[in-house]
N, C-alpha and C positions, 0 to 999 in steps of 0.2 A: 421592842415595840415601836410603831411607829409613831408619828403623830398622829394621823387620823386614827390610827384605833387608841392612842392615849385621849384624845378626843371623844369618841366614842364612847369610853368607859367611862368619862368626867358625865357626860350626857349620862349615860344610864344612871348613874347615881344621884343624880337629878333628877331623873323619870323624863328626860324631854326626848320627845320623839325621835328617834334615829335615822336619816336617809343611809342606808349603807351603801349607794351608789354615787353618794355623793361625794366625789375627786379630793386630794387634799387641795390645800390654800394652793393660789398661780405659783408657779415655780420662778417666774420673774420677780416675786415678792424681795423687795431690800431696804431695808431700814433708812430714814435718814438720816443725816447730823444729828448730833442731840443736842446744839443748840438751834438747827429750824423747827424741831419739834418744841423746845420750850419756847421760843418766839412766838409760835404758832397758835400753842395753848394759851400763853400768859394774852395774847391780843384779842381769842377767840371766847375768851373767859368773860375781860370788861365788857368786851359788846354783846354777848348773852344775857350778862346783868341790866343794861339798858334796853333790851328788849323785853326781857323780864317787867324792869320797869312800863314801861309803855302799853305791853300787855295788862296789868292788873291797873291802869289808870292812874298811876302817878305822876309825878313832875317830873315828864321826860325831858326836860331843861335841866333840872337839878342835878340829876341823874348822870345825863353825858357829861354836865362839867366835871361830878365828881370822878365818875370816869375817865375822863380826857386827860385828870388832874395824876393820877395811877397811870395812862399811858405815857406821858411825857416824860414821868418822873423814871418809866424804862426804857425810854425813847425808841419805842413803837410804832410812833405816828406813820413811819411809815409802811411798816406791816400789815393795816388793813386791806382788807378786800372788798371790790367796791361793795357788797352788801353791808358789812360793819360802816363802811366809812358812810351810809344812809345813817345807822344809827345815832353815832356819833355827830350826825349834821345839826344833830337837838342842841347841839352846844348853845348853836347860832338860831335866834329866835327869828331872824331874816332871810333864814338858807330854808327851801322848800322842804318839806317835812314828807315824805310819801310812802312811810311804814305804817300801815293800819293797825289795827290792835289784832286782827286773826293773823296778817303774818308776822305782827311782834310774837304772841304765842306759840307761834312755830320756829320762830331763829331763835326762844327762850330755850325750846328744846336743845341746841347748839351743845349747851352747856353738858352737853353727853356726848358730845363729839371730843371732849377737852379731855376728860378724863383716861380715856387709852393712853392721851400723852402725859398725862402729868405720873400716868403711874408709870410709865414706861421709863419717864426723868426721875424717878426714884420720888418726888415732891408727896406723890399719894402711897403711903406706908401700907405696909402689908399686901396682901392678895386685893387682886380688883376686884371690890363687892359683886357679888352673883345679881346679877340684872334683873330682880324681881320688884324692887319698887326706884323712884328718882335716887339719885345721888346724892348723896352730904357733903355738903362744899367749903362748910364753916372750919375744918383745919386748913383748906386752901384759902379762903378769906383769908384768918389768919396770917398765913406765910406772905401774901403779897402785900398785907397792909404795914408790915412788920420789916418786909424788903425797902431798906434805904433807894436800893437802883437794881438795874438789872444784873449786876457783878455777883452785888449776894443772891440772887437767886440761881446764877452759872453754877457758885462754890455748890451750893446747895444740891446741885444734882448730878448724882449719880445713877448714869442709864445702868438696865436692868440690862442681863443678857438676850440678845438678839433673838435667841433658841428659846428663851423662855416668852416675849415678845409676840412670836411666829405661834408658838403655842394655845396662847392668847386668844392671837386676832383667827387661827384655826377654827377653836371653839368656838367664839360668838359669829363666825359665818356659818357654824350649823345650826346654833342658837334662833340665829335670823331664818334659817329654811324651816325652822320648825315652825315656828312664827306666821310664817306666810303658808306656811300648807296648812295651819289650823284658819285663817282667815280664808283662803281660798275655800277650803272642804268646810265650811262655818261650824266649827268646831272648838272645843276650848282648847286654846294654847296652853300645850303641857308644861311639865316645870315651872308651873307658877311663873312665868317669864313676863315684862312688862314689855310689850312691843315696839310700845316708843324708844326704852332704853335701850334696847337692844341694836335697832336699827340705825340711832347716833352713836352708839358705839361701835356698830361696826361700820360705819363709815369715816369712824374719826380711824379706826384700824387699817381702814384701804386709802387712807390719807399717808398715813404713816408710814406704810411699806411700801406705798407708790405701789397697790394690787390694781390688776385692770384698767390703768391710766387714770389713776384718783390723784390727781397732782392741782387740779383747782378747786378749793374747798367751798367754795358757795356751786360748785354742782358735783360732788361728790357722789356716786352712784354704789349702791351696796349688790354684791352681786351673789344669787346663790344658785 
């Protein structure tokens, strides 16, 4: 069986609409290090939570120090991307501030951009929950707040295989065409699928396999 019709058949038993014309994943798809992907998550996680922050009206000061305070401590600092490194500028109540609360609530999204990679580093156990409501992030809390430095969190993971991965980010690119043909035709999105998650996760997936030239993550393009 191949992938697309292993694909396919996870779809069907899901009831989400099926394109059958639709190609398997790029064939240029390849994995990266497994530790740029845990760099990548554990940096794209704290500045989520800061947006989070800023979105629901909190003390986006307190916020990015406690943050800042979790990137240092994996020495990070210098893994952001200029988009996070705005969030992070809350630290500084003198550094211009220029994330509004609509697009704090949308880089809050992010935090589904991380989860491809955390399960992919073995850090998120089991199957990757099926994309019908947000993610639960309280065992990832957990493991970071609990991580002395970034060493124990390297021990800590063990990538998943590459084929199982590829598999993966397969599915939620047809997940997302289903997605967008029920918004296009204004229709309900089959499989109960949440379209927000879907669409951060499969761009945290075309991050990670470096699909269609997704190699800079604050313009990650999902493509179906």
């Amino acid at each position: 069986m191949t992938r697309k019709e292993r694909s396919e058949a996870y779809l069907q038993a899901h009831q989400v609409k099926i394109n059958p014309v639709l190609p398997e994943l790029s064939p240029d798809a390849k994995l990266k290090p497994a530790e740029e992907i845990l760099r990548r998550a554990v940096a794209a996680m704290l500045a989520s939570q800061i947006a989070a922050d800023i979105a629901s009206g909190n003390d986006a000061q307190k916020s990015a120090q406690f943050f800042t305070g979790l990137l240092v401590r994996f020495g990070l600092q210098n893994d952001l991307t200029p988009t996070e490194q705005r969030l992070f500028a809350y630290y500084d109540p003198e550094a211009p501030h220029t994330v509004s609360a609509d697009e704090a609530a949308d880089l809050s999204w992010r935090i589904e951009m991380c989860m491809p990679l955390f399960w992919a580093c073995g850090l998120l156990k089991g199957e990757l929950p099926y994309p019908s409501q947000p993610s639960q992030i309280d065992g990832l809390v957990r493991i970071l707040a609990a991580a002395e430095d970034f060493d124990v969190l390297r021990m800590l993971t063990v990538m998943r295989p590459e084929a199982e991965i590829l598999d993966a980010a397969d599915r939620i690119y047809r997940m997302d065409w289903a997605c967008v043909d029920a918004l296009v035709n204004r229709t309900e999105i089959t499989g109960a699928l949440n379209y927000d998650v879907v669409v951060e996760q499969h761009k945290g997936f075309n991050w990670m396999i470096g699909a269609y030239d997704a190699e800079n993550w604050d313009d990650v393009k999902p493509h179906t």
